[in-house]
C-alpha positions in Angstrom: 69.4 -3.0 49.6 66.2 -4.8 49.9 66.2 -8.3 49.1 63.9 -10.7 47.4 60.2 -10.9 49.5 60.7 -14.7 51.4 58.0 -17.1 50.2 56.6 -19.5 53.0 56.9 -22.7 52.1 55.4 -25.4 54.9 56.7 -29.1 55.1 53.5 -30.7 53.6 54.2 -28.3 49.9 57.6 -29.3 50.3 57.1 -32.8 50.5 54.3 -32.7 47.9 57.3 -31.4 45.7 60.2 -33.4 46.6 57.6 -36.9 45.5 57.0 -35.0 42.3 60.4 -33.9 41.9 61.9 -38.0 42.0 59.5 -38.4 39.8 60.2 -36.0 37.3 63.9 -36.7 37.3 63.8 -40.5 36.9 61.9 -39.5 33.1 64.8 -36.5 32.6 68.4 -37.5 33.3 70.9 -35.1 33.2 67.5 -32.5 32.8 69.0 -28.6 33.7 68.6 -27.4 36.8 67.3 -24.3 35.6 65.2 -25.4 33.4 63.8 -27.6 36.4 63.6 -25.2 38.9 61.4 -23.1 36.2 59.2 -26.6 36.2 58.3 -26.2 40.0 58.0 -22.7 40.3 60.7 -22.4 42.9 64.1 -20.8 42.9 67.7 -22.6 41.9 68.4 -22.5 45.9 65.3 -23.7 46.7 66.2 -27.0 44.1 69.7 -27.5 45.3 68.4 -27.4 49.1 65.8 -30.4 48.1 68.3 -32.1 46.3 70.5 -32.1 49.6 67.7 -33.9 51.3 66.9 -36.7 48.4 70.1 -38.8 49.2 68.6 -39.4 52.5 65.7 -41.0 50.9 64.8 -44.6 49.9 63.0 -47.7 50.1 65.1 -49.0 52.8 68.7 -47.4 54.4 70.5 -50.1 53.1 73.2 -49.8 50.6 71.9 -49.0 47.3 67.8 -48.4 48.5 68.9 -44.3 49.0 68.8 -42.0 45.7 71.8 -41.6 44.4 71.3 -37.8 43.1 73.7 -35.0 43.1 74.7 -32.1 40.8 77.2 -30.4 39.7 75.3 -26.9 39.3 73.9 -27.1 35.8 73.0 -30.7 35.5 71.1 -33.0 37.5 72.1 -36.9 37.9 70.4 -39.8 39.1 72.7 -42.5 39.3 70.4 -45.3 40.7 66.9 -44.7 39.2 66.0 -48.8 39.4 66.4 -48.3 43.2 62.4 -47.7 43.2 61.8 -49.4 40.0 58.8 -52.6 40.8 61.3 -54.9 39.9 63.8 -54.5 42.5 60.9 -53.5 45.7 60.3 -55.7 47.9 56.3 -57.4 48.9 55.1 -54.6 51.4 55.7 -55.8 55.6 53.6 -54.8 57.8 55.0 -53.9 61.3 53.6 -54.9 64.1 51.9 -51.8 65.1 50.7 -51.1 61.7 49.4 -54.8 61.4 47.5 -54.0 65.0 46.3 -50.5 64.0 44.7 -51.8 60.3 42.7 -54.7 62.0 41.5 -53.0 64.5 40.2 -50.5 62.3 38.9 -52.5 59.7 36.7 -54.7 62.1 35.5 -51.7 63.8 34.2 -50.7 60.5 32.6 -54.2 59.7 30.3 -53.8 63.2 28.8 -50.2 62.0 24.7 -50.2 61.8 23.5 -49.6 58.8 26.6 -51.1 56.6 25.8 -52.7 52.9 25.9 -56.6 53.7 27.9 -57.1 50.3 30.8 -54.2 51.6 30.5 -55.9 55.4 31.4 -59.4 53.7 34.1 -57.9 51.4 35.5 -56.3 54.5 35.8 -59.5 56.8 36.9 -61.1 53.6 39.8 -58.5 53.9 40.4 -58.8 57.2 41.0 -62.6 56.8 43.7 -62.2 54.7 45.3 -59.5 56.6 45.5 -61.3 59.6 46.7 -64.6 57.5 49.7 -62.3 56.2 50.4 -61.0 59.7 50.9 -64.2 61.4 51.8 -63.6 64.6 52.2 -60.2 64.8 48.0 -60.1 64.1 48.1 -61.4 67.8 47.8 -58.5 69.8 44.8 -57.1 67.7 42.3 -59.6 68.6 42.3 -58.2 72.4 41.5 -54.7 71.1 38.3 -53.2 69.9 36.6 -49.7 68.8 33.3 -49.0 68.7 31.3 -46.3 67.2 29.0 -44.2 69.2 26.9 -41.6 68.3 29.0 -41.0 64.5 28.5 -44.6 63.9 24.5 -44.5 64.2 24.7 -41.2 61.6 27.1 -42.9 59.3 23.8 -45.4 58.8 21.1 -43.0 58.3 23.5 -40.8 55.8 24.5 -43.9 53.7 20.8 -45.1 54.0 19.6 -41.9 52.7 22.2 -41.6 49.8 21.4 -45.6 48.8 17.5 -44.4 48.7 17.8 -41.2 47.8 15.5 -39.6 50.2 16.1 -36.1 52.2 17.2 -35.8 55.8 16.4 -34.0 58.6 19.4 -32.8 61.4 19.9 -30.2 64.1 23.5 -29.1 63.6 25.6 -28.1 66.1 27.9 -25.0 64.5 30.9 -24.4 66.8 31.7 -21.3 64.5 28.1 -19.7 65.8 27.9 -21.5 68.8 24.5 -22.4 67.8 22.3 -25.6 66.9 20.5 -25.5 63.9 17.7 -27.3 62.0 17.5 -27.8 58.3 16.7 -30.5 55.4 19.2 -31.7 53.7 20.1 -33.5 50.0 23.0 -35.5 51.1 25.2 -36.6 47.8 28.1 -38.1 49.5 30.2 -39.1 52.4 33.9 -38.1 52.8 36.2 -38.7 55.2 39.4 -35.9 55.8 40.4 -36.5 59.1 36.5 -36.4 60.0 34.2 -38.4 58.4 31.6 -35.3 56.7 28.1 -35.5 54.6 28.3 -33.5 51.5 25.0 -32.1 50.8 22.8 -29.6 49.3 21.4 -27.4 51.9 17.3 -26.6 51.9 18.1 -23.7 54.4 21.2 -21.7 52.7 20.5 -23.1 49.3 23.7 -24.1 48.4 26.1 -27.0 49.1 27.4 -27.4 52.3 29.8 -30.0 54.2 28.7 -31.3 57.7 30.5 -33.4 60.0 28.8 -36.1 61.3 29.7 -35.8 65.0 28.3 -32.5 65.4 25.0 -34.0 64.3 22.5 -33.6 67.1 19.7 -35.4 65.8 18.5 -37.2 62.6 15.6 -38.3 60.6 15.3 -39.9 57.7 12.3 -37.5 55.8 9.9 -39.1 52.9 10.8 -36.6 50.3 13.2 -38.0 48.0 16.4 -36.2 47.4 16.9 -33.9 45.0 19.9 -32.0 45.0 21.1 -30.4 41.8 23.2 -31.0 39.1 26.8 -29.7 41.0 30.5 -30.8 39.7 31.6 -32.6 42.7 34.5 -31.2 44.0 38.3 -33.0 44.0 38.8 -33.2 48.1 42.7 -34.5 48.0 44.0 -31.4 49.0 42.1 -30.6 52.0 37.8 -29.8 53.0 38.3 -26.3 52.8 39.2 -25.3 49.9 38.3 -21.3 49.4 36.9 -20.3 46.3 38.1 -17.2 44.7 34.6 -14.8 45.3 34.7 -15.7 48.9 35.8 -12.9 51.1 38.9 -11.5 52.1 40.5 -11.3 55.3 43.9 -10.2 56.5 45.5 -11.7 59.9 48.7 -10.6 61.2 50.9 -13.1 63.8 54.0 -12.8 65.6 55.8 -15.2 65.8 54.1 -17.4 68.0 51.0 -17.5 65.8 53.2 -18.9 62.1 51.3 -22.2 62.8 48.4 -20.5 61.2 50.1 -20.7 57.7 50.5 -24.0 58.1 46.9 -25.1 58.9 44.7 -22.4 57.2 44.9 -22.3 53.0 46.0 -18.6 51.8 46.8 -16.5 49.4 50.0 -15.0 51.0 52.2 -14.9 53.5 54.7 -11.5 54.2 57.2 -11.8 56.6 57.0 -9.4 58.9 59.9 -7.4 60.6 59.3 -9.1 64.2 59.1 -12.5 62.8 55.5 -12.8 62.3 53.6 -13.0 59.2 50.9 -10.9 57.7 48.2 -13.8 56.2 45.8 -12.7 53.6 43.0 -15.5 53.0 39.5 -16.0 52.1 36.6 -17.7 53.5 33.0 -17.9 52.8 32.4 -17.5 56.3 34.8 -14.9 58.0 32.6 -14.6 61.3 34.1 -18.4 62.1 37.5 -16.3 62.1 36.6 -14.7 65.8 37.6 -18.1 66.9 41.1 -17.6 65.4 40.9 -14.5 66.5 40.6 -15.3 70.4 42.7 -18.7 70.4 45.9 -16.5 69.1 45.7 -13.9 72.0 48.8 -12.0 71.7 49.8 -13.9 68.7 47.9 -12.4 66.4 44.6 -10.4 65.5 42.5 -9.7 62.8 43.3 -6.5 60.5 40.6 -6.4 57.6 37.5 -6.1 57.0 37.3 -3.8 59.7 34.0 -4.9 61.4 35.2 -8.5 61.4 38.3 -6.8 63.6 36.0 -5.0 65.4 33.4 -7.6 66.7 36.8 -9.9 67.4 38.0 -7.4 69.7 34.2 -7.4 71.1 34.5 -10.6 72.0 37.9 -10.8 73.2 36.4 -8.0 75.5 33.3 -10.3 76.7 35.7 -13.2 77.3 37.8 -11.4 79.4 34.7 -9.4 81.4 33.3 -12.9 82.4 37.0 -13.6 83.5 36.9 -10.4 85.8 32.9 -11.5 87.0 34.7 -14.6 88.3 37.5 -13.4 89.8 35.1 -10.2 92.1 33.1 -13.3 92.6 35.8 -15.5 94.3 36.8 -12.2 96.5 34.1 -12.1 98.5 35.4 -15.0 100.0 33.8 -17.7 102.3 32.8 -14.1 104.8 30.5 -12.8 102.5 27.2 -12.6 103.3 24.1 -13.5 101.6 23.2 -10.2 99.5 27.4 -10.3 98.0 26.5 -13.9 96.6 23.3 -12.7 95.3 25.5 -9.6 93.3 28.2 -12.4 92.3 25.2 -14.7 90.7 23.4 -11.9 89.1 26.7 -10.7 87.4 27.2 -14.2 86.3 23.8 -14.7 84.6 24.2 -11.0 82.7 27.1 -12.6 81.6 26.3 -15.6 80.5 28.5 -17.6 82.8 
């Protein structure tokens, strides 16, 4: 008899839940744990397996910091809500390596070309007290330092440009296309997710587009002002890419070695499969950037749909391995060879791009 289709669930959506789930049930004691499980949009198991994990959880793993919640299979108990209530917490500490890692940071911020005067003093005002609140363990921070290259330089000319409102000018480098670019641009703000990005309308594609700022080759600061149009700006909390539901479908298939992709790539769904892989239908506005996927997973997975995406992926898993081959005749002819084989092995490389 078949059994219910497994949904994937990754440890960042579970830990989304489980924050939202002590919440919930410090405002609902005793609340049904049916009635709760219908509230998340999970199963009864799926409940009972994060309320086995809750316990472990607390301010501290002292004696009455952990949640006290258990069940007894209808009803849900929380028998210590005030353990994270404000008037029990204690001031924030700061270890020593998180103490070390936010000065650091924040003076390496304060040195950037191009920062407002009024946010570099607020900043070093900051600072000050941090390292007043630290005391000693600010010590080791003072014989560290960052400093911002080529990024840092950008950072100035984007925030300049959004301040003035005037239009820039970058080659881009695209590692999806392999190719650099030119194109004006409306920048409307700077984000940082992981990456710090330039949100922008796009003079080229006519549309908005996201571009990191160390893959900026070169940048000018143009005298048309900025324009960009009136566009709802989008809510970034739950990651850059976030695929819209025109974009384009594609269906990837992993073993088992190739899950992570679940994890890192937003989807629609994810099938088990009978060898332990997964069979991962998402969308895109840009599937091309997929060959990339396509070539780093190998064995572990491949592209299935649309069928020329799959098609010029298996292309180009068959140019990456014909340069491999062009090496490897190459390095037979071996220190012996004359003249006229070197010439062969050098043309082969140049047809193919090596």
């Amino acid at each position: 008899m078949a059994g219910k289709p497994v949904r994937l669930t990754n440890a960042i959506d579970q830990t989304r839940r489980m924050l939202s789930l002590v919440t919930y049930l410090k405002e609902r004691p005793g609340a049904r744990v049916e009635d709760v499980a219908r509230a998340f949009g999970i199963t009864e198991d799926e409940l009972v397996s994060d309320l086995d994990v809750l316990p472990m959880c607390g301010t501290s793993f002292r004696g009455g910091d952990l949640l006290d919640i258990d069940t007894d299979g209808e009803r849900i108990w929380w028998h210590n809500p005030a353990a994270l209530g404000e008037e029990t917490a204690e001031p924030l500490r700061l270890a020593a390596d998180e103490a070390t890692a936010l000065l650091v940071a924040a003076r390496a911020v304060s040195t950037l070309p191009g920062l407002r005067e009024s946010d570099r003093q607020a900043l070093l005002r900051a600072t000050a007290k941090v390292e007043t609140a630290a005391g000693e363990q600010a010590g080791a921070s003072s014989r560290l330092s960052v400093t911002f290259e080529s990024e840092g330089g950008v950072f100035a000319d984007v925030d300049r440009a959004i301040s003035e409102r005037r239009r820039l000018w970058i080659r881009y480098y695209s590692p999806a296309r392999d190719e650099v670019t030119e194109r004006e641009i409306d920048p409307i703000r700077l984000v940082s997710v992981g990456h710090t990005y330039v949100e922008a309308w796009c003079r080229r594609s006519e549309a908005r587009r996201t571009f990191r700022l160390d893959r900026v080759a070169e940048i000018k600061i143009l005298d048309e002002p900025s324009a960009p149009p009136e566009i709802e700006l989008r809510d970034l909390s739950e990651g850059l890419v976030q695929p819209a539901a025109e974009d384009p479908e594609v269906v990837v298939e992993v073993g088992p070695g190739g899950r992570w992709v679940a994890e890192y790539y937003p989807h629609d769904s994810a099938d088990e499969l009978s060898d332990g892989g997964l069979r991962i239908t998402l969308r895109t506005p840009d599937p091309a950037s997929l060959r990339r996927l396509a070539l780093r997973l190998g064995r572990d997975g491949r592209i299935v749909s649309p069928r020329d995406l799959a098609d010029s992926a298996r292309e180009a898993a068959r140019e990456a391995l014909a340069a491999y081959d062009g090496v490897e005749a190459h390095g037979a002819h071996g220190a012996g060879a004359g003249r006229e084989g070197r010439g062969d092995g050098q043309d082969d490389r140049r047809e193919q791009g090596l």
